[in-house]
C-alpha positions in Angstrom: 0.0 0.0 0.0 1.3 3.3 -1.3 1.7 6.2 1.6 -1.2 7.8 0.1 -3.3 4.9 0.4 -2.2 4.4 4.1 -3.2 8.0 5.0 -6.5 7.5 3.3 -7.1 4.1 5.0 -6.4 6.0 8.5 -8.8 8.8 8.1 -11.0 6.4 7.1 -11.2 4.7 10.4 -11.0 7.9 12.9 -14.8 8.3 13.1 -15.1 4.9 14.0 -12.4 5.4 16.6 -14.0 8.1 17.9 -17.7 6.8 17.9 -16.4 3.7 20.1 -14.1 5.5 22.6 -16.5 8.6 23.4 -19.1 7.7 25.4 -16.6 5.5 27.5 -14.9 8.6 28.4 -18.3 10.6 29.0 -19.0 8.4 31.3 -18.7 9.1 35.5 -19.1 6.9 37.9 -19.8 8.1 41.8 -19.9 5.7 44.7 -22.4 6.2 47.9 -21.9 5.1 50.9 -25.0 4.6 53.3 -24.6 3.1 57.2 -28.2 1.7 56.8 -29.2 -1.3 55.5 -30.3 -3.0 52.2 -33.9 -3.4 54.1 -34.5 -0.2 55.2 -36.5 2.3 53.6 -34.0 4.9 53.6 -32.0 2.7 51.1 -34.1 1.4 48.9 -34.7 5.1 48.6 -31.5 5.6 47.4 -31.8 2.4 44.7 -34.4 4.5 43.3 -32.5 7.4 43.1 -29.3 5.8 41.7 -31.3 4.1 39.6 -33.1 7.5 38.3 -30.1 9.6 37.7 -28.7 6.6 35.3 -32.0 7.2 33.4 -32.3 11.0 33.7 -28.3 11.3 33.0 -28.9 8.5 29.7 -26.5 6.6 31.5 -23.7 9.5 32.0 -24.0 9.2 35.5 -23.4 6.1 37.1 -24.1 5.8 41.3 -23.0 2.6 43.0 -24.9 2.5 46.4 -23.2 0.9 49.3 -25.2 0.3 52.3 -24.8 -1.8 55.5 -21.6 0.8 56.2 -19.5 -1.7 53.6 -17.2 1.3 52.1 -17.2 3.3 55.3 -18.9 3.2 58.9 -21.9 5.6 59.9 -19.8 8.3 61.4 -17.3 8.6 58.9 -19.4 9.2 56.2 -19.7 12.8 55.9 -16.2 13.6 56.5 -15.7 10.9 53.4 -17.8 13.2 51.2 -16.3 16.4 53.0 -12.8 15.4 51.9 -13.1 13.6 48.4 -12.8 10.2 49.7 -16.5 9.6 48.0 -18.3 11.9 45.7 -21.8 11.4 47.5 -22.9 9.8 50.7 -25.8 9.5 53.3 -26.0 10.4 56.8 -28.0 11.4 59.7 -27.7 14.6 59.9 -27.8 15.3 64.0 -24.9 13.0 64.3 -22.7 15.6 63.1 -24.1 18.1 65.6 -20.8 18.5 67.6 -19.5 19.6 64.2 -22.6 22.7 64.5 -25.7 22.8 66.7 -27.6 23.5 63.2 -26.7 19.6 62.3 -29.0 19.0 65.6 -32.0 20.8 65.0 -34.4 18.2 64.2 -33.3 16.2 67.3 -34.3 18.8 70.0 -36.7 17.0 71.5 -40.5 17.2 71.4 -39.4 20.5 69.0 -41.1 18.9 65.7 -43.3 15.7 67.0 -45.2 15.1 63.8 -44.5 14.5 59.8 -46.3 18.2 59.3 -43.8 19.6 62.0 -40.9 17.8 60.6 -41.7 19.2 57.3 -42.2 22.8 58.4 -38.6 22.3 60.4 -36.9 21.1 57.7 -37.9 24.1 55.2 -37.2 26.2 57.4 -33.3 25.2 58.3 -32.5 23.8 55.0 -31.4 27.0 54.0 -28.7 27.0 57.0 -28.1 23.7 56.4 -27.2 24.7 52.6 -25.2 27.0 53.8 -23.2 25.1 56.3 -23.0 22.3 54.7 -21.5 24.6 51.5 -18.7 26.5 53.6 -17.3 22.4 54.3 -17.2 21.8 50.7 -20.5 19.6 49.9 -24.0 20.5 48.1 -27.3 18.9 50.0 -29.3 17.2 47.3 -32.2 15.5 49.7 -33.5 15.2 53.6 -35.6 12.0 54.0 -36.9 12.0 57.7 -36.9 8.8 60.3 -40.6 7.8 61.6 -40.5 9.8 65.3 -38.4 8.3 67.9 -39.7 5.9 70.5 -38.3 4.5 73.8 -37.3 1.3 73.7 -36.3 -0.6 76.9 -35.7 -4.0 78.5 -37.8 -3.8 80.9 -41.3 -2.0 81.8 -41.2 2.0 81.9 -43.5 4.1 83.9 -41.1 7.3 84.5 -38.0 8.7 83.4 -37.1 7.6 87.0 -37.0 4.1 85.7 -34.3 4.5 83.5 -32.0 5.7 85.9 -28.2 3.9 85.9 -29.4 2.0 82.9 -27.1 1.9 80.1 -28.9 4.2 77.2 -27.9 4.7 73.9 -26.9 7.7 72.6 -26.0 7.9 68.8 -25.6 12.0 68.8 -25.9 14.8 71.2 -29.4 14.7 71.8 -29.5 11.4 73.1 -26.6 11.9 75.3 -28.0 14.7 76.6 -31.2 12.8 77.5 -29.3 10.3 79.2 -27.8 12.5 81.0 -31.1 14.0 82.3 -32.3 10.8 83.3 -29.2 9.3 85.6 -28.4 6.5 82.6 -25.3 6.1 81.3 -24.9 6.7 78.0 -23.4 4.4 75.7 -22.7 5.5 71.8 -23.2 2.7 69.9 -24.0 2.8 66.2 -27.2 1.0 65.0 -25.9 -1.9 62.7 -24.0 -2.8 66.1 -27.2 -2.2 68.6 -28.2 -5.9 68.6 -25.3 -7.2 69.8 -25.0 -4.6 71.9 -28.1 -5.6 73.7 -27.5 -9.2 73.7 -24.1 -8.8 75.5 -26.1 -6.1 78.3 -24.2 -3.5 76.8 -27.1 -1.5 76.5 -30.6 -1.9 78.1 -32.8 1.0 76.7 -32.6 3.2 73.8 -34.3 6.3 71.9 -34.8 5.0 68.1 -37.9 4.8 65.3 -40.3 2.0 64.7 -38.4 1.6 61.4 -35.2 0.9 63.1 -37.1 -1.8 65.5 -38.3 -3.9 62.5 -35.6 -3.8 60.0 -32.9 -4.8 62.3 -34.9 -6.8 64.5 -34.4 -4.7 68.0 -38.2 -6.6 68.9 -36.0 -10.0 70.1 -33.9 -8.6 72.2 -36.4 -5.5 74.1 -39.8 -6.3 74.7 -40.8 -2.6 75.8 -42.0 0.0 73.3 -43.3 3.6 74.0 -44.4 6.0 71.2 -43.7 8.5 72.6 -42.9 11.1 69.3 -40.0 12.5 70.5 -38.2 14.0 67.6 -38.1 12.9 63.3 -34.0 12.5 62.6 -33.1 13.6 59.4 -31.1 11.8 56.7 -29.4 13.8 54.1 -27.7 12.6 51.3 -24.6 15.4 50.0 -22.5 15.6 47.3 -19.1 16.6 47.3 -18.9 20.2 45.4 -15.7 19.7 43.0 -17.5 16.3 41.9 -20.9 18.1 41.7 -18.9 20.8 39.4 -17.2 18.5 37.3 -20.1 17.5 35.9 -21.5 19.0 32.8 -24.5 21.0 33.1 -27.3 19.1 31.4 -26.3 16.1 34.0 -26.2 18.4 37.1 -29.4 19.5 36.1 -30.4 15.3 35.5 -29.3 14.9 39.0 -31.0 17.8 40.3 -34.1 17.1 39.3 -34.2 13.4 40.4 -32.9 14.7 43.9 -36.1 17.1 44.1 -38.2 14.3 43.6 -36.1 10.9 46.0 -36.4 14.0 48.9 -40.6 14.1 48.8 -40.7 10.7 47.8 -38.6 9.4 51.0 -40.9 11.7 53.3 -43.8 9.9 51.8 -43.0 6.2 52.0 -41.5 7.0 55.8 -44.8 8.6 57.0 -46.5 5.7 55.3 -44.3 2.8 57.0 -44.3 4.3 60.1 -48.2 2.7 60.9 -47.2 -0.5 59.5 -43.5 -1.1 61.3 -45.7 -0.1 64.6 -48.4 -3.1 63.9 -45.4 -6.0 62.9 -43.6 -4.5 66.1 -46.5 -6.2 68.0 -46.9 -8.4 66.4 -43.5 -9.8 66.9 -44.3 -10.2 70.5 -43.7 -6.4 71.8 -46.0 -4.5 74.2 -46.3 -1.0 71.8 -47.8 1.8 74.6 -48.9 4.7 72.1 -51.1 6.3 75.0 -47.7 7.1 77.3 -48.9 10.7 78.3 -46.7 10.3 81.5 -43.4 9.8 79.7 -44.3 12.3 77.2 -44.8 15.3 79.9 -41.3 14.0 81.0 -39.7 14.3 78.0 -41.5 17.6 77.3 -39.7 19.1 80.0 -36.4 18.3 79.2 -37.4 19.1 75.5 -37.9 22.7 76.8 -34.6 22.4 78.5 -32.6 21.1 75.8 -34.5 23.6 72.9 -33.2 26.8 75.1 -29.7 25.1 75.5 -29.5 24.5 71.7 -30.5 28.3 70.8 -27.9 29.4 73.1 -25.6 27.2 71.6 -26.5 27.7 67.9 -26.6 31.7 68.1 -28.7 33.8 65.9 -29.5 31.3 62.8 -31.0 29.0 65.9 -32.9 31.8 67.4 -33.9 32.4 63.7 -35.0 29.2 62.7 -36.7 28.3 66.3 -38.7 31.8 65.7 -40.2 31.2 62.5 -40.8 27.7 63.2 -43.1 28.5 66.1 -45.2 31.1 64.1 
């Protein structure tokens, strides 16, 4: 073959180069690391949205979930996401409130009781939260809250008097706090490792959802449950900022508009799981007390405690959000 030929013959085949080699490289992949289980509602959430952005992206954007804390544990999430170790993660939000009170806001108990509360609450900080969460580097796509948070105990609970030098878990500041109130002894324990936990005595009582009771099976091992509404815990899932930017702009905008939609959509399935994870609680052999008005005016009291120590301790965007959330 003459050079002519050759130079022809290469030309020739450049498109087809190109065509085969080009949507490889469009391609990004994220990882997102989840403490929660496969199970849990607050997963299968994120299936969905994975699953969405692949679509909404035409398969530019490809999310690989990884729950049951398999890439990295509960608490080390955001600081994953924070530093670049993981483009996008999951976490409850209140158990980064040593970080910043305004990580603890929807965990100041008897604050926000109800899913219409918890909504209210969380339109009203999530502009703070934006804001924080922007000056460490990450973008908030979605909140998805917990069903309210119920006592849990060993053994039959009348008072908060009852729970005093127990061993109570506490998986942020709030719960700490409470158990501090009370005379127990707090003991931070995260939840894939609460089971064993209370098999070995390491714990006996604990503040947690209905959700969390079913899904990893907390009803064979306590036998006590009291609905007593205390606060709805926030999830958030968060994107690191550079990775957000590196996108191009009609994916941002793919995963964007998937994100406004898994946020509603996780508030939705949790309020409606919340009835049935109550029934199969008792059904597994718990008593479920839903009329504990005793242990509720308890609680209310340090609530009131607790909501004046976490203005003080949040400043002016705590006294701002508190005010306009009790309008």
């Amino acid at each position: 073959m003459n050079k002519l030929a050759r130079t022809l013959a290469m030309a020739a085949a450049l498109p087809v180069t190109l065509s085969v080699t080009l949507p490889a490289l469009a391609q990004t992949k994220w990882d997102l690391p989840s403490g929660y289980g496969t199970n849990t509602f607050q997963v299968q959430n994120l299936q969905w949205f994975a699953e969405e952005v692949d679509k909404a992206s035409k398969g530019k954007l490809k999310i690989t979930l990884h729950p049951t804390a398999s890439l990295f544990k509960a608490n080390e999430i955001k600081r994953a996401v924070q530093t670049g170790q993981t483009q996008a993660g999951e976490f409850i939000l209140s158990g980064a409130s040593n970080e910043n009170p305004l990580f603890g806001v929807d965990s100041v108990p008897f604050l926000a009781t109800s899913y219409a509360e918890a909504r209210k609450l969380d339109e009203i900080s999530r502009p703070y939260l934006e804001k924080l969460l922007a000056s460490q580097g990450m973008k908030l796509l979605y909140t998805v809250a917990w069903p309210p948070q119920g006592l849990y105990s060993a053994k039959p609970v009348t008072s908060m008097t009852d729970l005093k030098a127990t061993k109570m878990r506490a998986y942020n500041p709030a719960t700490t706090r409470i158990a501090e109130y009370v005379g127990a002894q707090p003991v931070t324990i995260q939840l894939a490792e609460l089971p064993q936990g209370l098999a070995t005595g390491t714990v006996q009582n604990f503040l947690t959802s209905s959700a969390s009771g079913v899904d990893s099976k907390l009803y064979e091992h306590v036998k006590f449950f009291y609905d007593v509404n205390a606060w709805l815990p926030r999830n958030a899932v968060v994107v690191n900022q550079k990775a957000f930017d590196a996108l191009d702009k009609p994916t941002q905008e793919a995963l964007l508009k998937v994100a406004a939609e898994a946020g509603p959509r996780g508030w939705k399935i949790s309020e409606q799981k919340d009835a049935e994870y109550m029934k199969e609680l008792a059904a597994k052999g718990m008593t479920v007390d839903t009329s504990s008005e005793a242990l509720k005016r308890e609680l209310k009291l340090i609530g009131g405690r607790m909501t004046t120590e976490w203005m003080k301790a949040a400043g002016d965007d705590g006294k701002a959000i508190i005010e306009a959330f009790r309008k």
